[in-house]
C-alpha positions as CSV (number, residue, x, y, z in Angstrom):
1,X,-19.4,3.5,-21.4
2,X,-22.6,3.4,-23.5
3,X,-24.0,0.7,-25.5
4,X,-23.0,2.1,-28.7
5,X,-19.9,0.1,-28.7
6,X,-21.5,-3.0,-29.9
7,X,-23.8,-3.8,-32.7
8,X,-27.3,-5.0,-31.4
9,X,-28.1,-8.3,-33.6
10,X,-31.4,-10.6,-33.6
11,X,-31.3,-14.1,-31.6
12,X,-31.6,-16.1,-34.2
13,X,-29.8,-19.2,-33.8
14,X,-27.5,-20.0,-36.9
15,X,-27.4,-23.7,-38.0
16,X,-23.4,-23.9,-36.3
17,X,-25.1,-22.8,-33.0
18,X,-24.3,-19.4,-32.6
19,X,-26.6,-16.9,-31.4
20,X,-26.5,-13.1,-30.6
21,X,-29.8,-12.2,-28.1
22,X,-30.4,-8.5,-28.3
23,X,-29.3,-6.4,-25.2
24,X,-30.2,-4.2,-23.1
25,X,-29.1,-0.3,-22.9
26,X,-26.3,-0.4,-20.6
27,X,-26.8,1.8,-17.6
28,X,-24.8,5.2,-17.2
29,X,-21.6,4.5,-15.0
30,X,-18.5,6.0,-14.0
31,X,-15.7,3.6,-14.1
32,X,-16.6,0.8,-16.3
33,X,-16.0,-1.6,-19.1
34,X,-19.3,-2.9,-20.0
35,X,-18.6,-6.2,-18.6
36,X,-23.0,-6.8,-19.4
37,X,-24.0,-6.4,-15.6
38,X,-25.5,-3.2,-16.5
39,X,-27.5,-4.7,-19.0
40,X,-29.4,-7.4,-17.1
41,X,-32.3,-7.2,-15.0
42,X,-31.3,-5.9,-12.2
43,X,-28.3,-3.1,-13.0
44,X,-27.9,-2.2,-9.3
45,X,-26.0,-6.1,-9.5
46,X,-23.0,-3.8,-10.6
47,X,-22.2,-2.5,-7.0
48,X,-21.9,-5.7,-5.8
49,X,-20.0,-7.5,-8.7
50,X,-17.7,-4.9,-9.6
51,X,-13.6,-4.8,-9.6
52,X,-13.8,-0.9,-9.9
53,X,-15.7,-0.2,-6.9
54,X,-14.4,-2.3,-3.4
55,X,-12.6,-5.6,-5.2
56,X,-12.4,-8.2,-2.8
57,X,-9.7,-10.8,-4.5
58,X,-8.9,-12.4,-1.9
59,X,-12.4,-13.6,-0.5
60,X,-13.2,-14.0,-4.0
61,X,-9.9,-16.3,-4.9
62,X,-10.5,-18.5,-1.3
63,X,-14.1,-18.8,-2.6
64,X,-13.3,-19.6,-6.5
65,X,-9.9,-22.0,-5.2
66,X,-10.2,-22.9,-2.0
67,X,-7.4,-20.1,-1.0
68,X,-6.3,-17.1,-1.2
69,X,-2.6,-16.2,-2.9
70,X,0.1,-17.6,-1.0
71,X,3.3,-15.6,-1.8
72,X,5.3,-17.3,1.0
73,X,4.7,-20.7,-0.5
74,X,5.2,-19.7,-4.1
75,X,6.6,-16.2,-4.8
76,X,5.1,-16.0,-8.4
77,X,1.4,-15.9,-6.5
78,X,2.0,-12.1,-6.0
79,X,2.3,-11.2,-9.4
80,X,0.1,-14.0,-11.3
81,X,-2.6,-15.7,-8.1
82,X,-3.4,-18.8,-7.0
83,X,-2.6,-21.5,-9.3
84,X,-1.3,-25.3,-9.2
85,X,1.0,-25.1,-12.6
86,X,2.2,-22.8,-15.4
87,X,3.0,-24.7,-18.5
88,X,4.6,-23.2,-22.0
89,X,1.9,-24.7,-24.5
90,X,1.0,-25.2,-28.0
91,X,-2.2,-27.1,-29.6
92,X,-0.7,-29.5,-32.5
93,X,-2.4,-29.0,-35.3
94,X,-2.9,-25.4,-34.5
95,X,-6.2,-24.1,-35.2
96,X,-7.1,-22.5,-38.4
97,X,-7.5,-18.6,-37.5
98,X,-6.7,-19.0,-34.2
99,X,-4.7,-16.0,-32.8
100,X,-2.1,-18.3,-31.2
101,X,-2.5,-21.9,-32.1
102,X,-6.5,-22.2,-30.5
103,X,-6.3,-24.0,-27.4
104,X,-9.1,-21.4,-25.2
105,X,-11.6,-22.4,-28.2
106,X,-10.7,-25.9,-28.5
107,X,-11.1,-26.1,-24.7
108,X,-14.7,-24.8,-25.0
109,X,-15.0,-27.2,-28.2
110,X,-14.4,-30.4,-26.2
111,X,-16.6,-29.0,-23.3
112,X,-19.0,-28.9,-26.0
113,X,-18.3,-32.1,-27.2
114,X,-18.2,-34.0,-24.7
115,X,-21.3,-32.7,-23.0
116,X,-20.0,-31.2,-19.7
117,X,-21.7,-27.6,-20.6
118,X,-24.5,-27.3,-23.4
119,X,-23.5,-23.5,-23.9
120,X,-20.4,-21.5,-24.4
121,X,-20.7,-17.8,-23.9
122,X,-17.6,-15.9,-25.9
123,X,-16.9,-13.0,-28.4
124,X,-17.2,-13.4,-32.0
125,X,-16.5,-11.0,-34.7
126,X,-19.0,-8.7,-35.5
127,X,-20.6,-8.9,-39.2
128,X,-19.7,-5.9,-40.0
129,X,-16.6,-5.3,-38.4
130,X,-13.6,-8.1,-38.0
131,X,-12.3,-6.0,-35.0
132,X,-15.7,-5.2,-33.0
133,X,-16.5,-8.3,-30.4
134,X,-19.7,-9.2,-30.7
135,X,-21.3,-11.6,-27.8
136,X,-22.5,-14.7,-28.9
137,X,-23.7,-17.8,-27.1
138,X,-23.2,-20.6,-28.7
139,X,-24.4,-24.6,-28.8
140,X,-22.5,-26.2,-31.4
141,X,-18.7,-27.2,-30.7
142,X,-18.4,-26.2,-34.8
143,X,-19.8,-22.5,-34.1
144,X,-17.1,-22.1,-31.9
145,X,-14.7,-21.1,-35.1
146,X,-16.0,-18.3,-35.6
147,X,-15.0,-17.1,-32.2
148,X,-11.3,-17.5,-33.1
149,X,-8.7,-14.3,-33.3
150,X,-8.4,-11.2,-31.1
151,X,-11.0,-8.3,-31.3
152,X,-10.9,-4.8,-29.5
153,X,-13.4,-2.6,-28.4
154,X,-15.9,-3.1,-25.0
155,X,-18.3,-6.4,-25.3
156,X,-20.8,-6.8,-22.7
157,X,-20.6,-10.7,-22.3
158,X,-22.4,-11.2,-18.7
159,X,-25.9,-9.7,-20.3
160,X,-26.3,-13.1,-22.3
161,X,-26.1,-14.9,-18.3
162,X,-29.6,-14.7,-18.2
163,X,-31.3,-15.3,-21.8
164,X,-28.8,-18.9,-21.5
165,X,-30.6,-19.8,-18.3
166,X,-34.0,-18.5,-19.5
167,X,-33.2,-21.0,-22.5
168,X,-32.5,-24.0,-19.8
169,X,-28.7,-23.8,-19.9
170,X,-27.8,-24.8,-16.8
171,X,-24.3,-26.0,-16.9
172,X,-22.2,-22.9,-19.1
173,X,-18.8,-22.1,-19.8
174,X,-17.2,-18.7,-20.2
175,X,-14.0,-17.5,-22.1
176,X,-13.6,-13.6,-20.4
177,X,-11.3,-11.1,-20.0
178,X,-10.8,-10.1,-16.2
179,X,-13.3,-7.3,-15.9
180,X,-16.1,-9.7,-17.3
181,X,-14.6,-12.7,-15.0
182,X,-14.6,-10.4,-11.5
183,X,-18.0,-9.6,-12.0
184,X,-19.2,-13.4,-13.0
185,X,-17.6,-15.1,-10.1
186,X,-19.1,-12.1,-8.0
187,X,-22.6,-12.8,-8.9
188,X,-21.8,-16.8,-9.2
189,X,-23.7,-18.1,-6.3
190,X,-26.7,-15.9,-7.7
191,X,-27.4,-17.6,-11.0
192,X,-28.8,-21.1,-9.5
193,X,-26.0,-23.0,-12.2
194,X,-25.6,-26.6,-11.9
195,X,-21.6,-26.1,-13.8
196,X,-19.4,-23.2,-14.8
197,X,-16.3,-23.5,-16.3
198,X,-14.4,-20.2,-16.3
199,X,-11.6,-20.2,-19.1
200,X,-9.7,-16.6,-18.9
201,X,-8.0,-14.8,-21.3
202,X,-5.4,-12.3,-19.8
203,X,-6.2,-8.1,-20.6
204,X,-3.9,-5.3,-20.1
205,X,-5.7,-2.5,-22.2
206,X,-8.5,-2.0,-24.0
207,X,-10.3,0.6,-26.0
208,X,-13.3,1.2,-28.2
209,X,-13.2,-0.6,-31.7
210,X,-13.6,2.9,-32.7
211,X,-10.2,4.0,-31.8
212,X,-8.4,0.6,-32.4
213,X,-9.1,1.2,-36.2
214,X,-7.6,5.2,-35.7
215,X,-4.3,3.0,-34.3
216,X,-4.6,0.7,-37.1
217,X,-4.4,3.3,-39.6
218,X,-1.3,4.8,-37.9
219,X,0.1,1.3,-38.8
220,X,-0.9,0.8,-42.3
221,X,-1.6,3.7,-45.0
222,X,-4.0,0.5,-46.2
223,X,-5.7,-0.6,-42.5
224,X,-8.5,-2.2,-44.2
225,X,-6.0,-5.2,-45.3
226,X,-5.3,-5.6,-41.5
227,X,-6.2,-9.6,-40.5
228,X,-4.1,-10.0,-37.8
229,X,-2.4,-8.0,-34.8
230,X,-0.7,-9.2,-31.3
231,X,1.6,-7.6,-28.9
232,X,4.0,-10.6,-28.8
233,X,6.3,-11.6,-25.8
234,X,9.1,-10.9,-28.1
235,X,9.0,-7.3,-28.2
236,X,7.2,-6.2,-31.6
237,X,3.7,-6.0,-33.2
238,X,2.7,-8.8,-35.7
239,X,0.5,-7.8,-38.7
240,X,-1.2,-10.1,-40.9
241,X,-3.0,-9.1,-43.8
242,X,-6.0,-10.8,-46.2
243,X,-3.4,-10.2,-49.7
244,X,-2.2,-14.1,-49.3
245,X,1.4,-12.4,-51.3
246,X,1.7,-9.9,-48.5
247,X,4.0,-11.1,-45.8
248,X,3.7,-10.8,-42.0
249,X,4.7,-7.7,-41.0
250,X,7.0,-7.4,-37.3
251,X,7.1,-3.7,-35.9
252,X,9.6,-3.6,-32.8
253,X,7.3,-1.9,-29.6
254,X,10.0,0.9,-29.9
255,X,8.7,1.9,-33.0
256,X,4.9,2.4,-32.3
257,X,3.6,5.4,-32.6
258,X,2.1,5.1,-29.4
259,X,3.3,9.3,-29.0
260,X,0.9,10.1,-31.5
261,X,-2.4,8.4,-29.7
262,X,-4.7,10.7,-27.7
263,X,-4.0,10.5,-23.8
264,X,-7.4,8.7,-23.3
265,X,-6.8,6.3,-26.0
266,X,-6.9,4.0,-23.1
267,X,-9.3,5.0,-20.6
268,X,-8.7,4.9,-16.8
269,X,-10.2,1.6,-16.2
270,X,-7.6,-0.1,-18.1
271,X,-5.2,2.0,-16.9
272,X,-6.1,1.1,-13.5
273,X,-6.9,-2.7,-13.6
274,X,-5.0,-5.0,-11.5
275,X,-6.1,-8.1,-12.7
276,X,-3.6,-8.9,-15.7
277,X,-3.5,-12.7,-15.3
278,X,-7.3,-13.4,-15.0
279,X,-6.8,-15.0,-11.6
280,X,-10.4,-16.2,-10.3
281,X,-10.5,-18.0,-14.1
282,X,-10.4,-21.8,-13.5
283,X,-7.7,-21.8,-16.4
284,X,-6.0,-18.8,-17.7
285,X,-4.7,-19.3,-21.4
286,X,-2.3,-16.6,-22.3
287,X,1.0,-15.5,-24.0
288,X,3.2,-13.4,-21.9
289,X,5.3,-16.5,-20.2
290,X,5.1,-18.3,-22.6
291,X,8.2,-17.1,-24.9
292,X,6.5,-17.6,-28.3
293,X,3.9,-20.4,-27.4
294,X,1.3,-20.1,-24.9
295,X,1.1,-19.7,-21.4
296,X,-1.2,-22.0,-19.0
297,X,-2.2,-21.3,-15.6
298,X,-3.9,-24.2,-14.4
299,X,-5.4,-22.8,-11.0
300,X,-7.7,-25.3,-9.7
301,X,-9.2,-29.0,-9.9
302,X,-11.8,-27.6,-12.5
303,X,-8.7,-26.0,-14.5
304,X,-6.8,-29.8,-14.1
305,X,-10.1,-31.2,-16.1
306,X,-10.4,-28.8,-18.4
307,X,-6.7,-29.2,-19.6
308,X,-7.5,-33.1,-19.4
309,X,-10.1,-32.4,-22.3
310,X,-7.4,-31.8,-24.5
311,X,-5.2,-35.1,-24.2
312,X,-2.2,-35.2,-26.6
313,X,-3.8,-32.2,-28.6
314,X,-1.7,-30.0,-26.3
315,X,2.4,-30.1,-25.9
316,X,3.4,-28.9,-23.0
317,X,6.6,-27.9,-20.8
318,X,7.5,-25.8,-18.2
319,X,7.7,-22.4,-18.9
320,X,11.3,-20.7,-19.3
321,X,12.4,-17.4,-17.6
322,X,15.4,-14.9,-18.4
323,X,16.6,-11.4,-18.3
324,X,15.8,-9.2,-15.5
325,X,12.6,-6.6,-15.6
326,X,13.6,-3.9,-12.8
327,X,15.3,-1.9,-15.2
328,X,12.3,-1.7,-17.7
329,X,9.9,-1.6,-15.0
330,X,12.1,1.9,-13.5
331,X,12.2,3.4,-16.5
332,X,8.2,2.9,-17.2
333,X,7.4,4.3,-14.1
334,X,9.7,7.1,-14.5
335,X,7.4,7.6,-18.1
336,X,3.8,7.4,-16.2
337,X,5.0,9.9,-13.9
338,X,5.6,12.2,-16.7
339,X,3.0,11.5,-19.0
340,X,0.1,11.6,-15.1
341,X,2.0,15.3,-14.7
342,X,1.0,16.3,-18.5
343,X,4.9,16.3,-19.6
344,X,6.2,15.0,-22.3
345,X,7.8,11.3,-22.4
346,X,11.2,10.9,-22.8
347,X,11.6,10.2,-26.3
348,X,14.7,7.8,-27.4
349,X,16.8,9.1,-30.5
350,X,15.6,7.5,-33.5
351,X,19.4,6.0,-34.1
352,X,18.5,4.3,-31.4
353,X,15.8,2.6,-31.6
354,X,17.0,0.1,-34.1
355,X,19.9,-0.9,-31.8
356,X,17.6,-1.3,-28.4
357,X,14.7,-2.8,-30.7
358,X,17.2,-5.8,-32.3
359,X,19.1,-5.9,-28.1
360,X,15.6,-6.2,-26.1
361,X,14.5,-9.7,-27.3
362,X,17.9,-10.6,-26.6
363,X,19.3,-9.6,-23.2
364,X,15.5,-7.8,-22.0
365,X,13.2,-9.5,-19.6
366,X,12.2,-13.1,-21.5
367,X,9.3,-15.6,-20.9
368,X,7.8,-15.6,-16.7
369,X,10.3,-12.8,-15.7
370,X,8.6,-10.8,-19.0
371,X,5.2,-11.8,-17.5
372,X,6.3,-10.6,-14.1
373,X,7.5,-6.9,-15.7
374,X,4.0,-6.4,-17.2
375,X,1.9,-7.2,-14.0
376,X,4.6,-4.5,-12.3
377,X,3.8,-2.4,-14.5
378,X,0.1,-2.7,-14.7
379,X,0.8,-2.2,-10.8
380,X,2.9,1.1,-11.3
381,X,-0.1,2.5,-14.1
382,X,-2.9,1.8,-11.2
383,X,-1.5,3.9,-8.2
384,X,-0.1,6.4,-10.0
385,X,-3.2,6.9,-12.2
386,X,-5.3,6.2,-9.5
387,X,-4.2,8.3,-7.3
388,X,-3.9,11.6,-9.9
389,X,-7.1,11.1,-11.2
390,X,-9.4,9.9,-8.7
391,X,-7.5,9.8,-5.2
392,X,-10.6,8.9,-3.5
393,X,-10.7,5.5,-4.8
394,X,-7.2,4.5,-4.0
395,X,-8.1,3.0,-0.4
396,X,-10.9,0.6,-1.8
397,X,-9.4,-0.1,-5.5
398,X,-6.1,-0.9,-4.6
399,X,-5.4,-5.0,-3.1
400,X,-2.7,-5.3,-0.5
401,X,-0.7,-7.5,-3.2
402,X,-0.6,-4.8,-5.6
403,X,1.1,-2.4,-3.1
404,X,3.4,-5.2,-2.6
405,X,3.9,-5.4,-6.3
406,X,4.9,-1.9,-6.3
407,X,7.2,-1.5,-3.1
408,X,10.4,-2.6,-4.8
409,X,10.0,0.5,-7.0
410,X,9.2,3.3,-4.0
411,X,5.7,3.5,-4.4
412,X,4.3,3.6,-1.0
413,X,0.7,3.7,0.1
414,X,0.0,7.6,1.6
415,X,-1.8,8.4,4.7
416,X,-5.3,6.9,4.4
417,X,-4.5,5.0,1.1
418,X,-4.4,1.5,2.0
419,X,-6.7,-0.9,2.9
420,X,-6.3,-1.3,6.4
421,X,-5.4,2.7,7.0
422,X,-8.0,5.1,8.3
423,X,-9.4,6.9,6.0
């Protein structure tokens, strides 16, 4: 990617706290998602903190939570990593503008408040743009809401690691995506931090701000009146808009015109990430389990304290789990096969649709065992992408758990594929 993505701002400090240092030209790469490592002093940093070159999750989890994955001691470790818990979760009051009900900002908030960090690095809105992230790194617990909602587009967060330490920030908290994360907890042990608190947002896809507003306007004749869009657990798209007399709008998945998108609306990195769940996060704060509310995955002793911040702010349970996902998860593979060969997808009759869109919430995969069909099929997307478009990479890019992820569906590692296979 280039660093046309983003909007280059000054580094003036606003009086909430929040600044924006200017960045550097990111350096040309192949695979890449402008995580920032590129951008800082030293650019070579990226072969060594990378996820899309050799990715090394389990060193890196055993280093970042004492262990590795352990699959025999708790089967959802394959599909989701280490962790202590999973709780269904909701912050009461929800927070104004949030994208769920706030509780990754209010985390950073109280970290704020209460002094354990004196900088939050995170993704606001850009000025110009609602959608475009812009990185910020902010001071104030009070600049933090304006880093509330979900933007699109490729932010280069890890570039503002060193003008926080050149401005004395010693003890730092992140909110990344797992691109951004990989590459943080890869370099961690470089950066001479007294405290980092890692709070991780799960990613699927991704795509420049660019062609997020072409999808938007696929949406809505109107996609300037666009405040609001998730891919709920539930099975549509939810669309909010600035008119307070419009109501929210709920567009079943089946009816997306995903068909009409370019093929590299998504581009291979995405396609071929195997880091859903934001595993070397010290808490991941997502959606997909949760069945409406959010999903927590409290993976370590620093992830225990940082849910602690939030008292009784926070309801929790435990997460519920229905349905079964190896039907969906067949018949997306049987899709990606089609649509890696250059054929056309299967296309359901537009009768249809209705009748599977109004059955899928009902009887299709619900809360963890949702959560566990869309890390199969992030699995699925990797090797068969991976291994169309750039074979090569399949015996260093591809963890032993993912081929385990994938095994139940046929999709066997080839001669010289796998890790531990010569090449």
């Amino acid at each position: 990617m280039t660093g046309k993505d983003i909007r280059l701002t000054p580094a003036a400090t606003s009086a909430s706290g929040v600044a924006a240092p200017p960045l550097r030209e990111a350096a040309p790469r192949g695979l890449c998602t402008d995580c920032g490592v590129s951008r800082m002093q030293d650019p070579r940093a990226c072969g060594r903190a990378c996820q899309f070159i050799r990715p090394a999750y389990a060193a890196l989890e055993t280093r970042v939570h004492g262990r590795a994955r352990d699959p025999a001691a708790n089967p959802d470790e394959l599909h989701f990593g280490p962790h202590r818990r999973m709780l269904r979760a909701r912050l009461a009051p929800a927070k104004r503008g949030a994208q769920w009900t706030g509780i990754a900002t209010r985390l950073a908030e109280r970290l704020l408040e209460t002094g354990a960090v004196t900088a939050v690095l995170t993704m606001a809105a850009d000025p110009d743009d609602r959608w475009r992230p812009m990185p910020v790194l902010v001071t104030k617990p009070e600049g933090l809401a304006a880093c509330r909602g979900m933007r699109m587009g490729y932010a280069p967060l890890l570039a503002l690691l060193e003008p926080a330490i050149a401005d004395g920030h010693r003890r730092l908290a992140v909110i990344g995506i797992p691109c951004q994360v990989y590459a943080l907890r890869a370099l961690e042990a470089e950066l001479g931090l007294e405290r980092l608190y890692v709070i991780g947002t799960p990613c699927s896809d991704n795509t420049t701000t660019e062609r997020f507003h072409e999808f938007l306007a696929l949406l809505e004749p109107d996609p300037e009146g666009i405040t609001y869009l998730e891919f709920r657990a539930d099975y549509h798209v939810e669309l909010r808009y600035a008119d307070p007399m419009r109501k929210r709008r709920l567009i079943p998945f089946l009816q997306l015109p995903i068909s009409r998108l370019p093929p590299d609306f998504f581009p291979l990195t995405c396609r071929t990430c195997v880091d859903y769940t934001n595993v070397l996060a010290d808490i991941t704060v997502g959606y997909m389990g949760g069945e409406g509310e959010q999903w927590l995955l409290v993976r370590n002793a620093r992830g225990e304290e940082l849910l602690a911040l939030l008292g009784d702010e926070v309801h929790a349970a435990a997460p519920g789990s229905a349905g079964r996902r190896a039907g969906p998860v067949r018949g997306f593979l049987a899709n990606t096969l089609r649509a890696a060969g250059g054929l056309p997808l299967r296309r359901m009759p537009g009768w249809l649709r209705p009748v599977v869109g109004w059955l899928m919430p009902r009887i299709g995969p619900r809360g963890l065992e949702f959560a566990r069909a869309r890390v199969e099929m992030k699995a699925v997307e990797t090797v068969v992408h991976l291994r169309r478009e750039t074979p090569r990479r399949m015996r260093s890019m591809v963890p032993p758990h993912v081929w385990a992820l994938v095994a139940p569906y046929g999709l066997g590692p080839r001669p010289g594929e796998a890790p531990d296979a010569p090449p």
